[in-house]
C-alpha positions as CSV (number, residue, x, y, z in Angstrom):
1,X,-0.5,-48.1,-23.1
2,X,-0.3,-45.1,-20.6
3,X,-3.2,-42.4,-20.1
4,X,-2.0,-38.7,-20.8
5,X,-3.9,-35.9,-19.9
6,X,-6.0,-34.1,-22.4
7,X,-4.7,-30.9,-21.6
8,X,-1.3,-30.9,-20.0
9,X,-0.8,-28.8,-17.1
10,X,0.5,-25.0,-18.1
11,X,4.5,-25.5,-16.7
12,X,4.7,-22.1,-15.9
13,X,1.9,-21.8,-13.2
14,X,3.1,-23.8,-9.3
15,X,0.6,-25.6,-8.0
16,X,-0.7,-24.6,-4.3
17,X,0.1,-27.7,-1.6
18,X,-3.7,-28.6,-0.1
19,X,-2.9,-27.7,3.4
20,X,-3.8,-25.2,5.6
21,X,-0.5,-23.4,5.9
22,X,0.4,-23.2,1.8
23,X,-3.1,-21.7,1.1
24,X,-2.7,-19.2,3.6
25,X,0.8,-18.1,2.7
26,X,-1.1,-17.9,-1.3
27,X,-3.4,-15.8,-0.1
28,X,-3.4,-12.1,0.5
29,X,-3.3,-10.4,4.0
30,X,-7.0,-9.9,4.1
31,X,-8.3,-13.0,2.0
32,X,-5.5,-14.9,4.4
33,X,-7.3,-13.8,7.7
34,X,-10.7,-14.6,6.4
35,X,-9.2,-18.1,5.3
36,X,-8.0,-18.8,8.7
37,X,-11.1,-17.5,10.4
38,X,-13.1,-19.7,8.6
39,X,-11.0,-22.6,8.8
40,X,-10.4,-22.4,12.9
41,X,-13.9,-21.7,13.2
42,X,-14.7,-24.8,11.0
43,X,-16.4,-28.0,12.8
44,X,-14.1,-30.7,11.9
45,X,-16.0,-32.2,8.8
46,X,-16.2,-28.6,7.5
47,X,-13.0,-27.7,6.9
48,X,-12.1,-29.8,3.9
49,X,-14.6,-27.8,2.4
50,X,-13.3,-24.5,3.1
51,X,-9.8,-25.4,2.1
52,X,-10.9,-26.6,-1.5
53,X,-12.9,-23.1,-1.7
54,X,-9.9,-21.2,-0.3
55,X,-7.6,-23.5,-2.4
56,X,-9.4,-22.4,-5.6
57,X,-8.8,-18.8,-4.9
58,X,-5.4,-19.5,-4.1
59,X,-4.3,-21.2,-7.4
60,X,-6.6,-18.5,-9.4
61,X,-4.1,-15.6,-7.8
62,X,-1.2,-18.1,-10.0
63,X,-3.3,-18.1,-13.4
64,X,-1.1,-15.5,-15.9
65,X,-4.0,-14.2,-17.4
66,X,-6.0,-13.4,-13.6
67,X,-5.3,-10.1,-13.2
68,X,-5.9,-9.4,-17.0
69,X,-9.4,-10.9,-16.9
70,X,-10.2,-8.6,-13.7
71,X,-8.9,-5.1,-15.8
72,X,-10.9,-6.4,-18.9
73,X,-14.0,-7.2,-17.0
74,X,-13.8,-3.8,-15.0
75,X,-13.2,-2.1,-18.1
76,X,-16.6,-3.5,-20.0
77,X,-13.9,-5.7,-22.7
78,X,-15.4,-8.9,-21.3
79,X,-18.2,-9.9,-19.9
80,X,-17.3,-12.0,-16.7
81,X,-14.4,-11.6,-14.8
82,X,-12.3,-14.8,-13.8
83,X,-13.4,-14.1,-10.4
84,X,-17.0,-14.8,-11.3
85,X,-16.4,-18.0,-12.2
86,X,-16.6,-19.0,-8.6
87,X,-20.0,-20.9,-8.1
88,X,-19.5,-20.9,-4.2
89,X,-18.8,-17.9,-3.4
90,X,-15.7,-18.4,-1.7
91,X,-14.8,-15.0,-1.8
């Protein structure tokens, strides 16, 4: 007997590599500079940190329905955005 997964993985989002250079290059050009900013500046047991927060923002920008949440949200049609679901403030 194998394990599945619960919910299979959506085949039409890519998955962001966990290293420093593939969440940058996800990232946008001001989100990318504040990524690396943090990350350089980061002592050395920090960083993992940072990248998983970065990394979430990073995969979000792949979700198909990202950019309708935002509209919806901004447009009083739901009442959290997909960015708000962010705990840590990573943004």
């Amino acid at each position: 007997m194998t394990a599945q997964p619960e919910h299979p993985a959506d085949p039409r989002v890519t998955g962001v590599p966990h290293t420093i250079n593939a969440i940058g290059d996800a990232l946008s050009g001001a989100e990318r500079a504040r990524f690396y900013t943090e990350v350089l500046a980061a002592e050395e047991g920090d960083v993992p940190a940072a990248m998983r927060r970065w990394w979430k923002v990073a995969m979000l920008h792949r979700a198909p329905a990202a950019a309708r949440s935002r509209a919806n949200a901004e447009a009083g049609h739901s009442l959290v955005s997909v960015d708000e679901l962010f705990v840590d403030g990573a943004r």
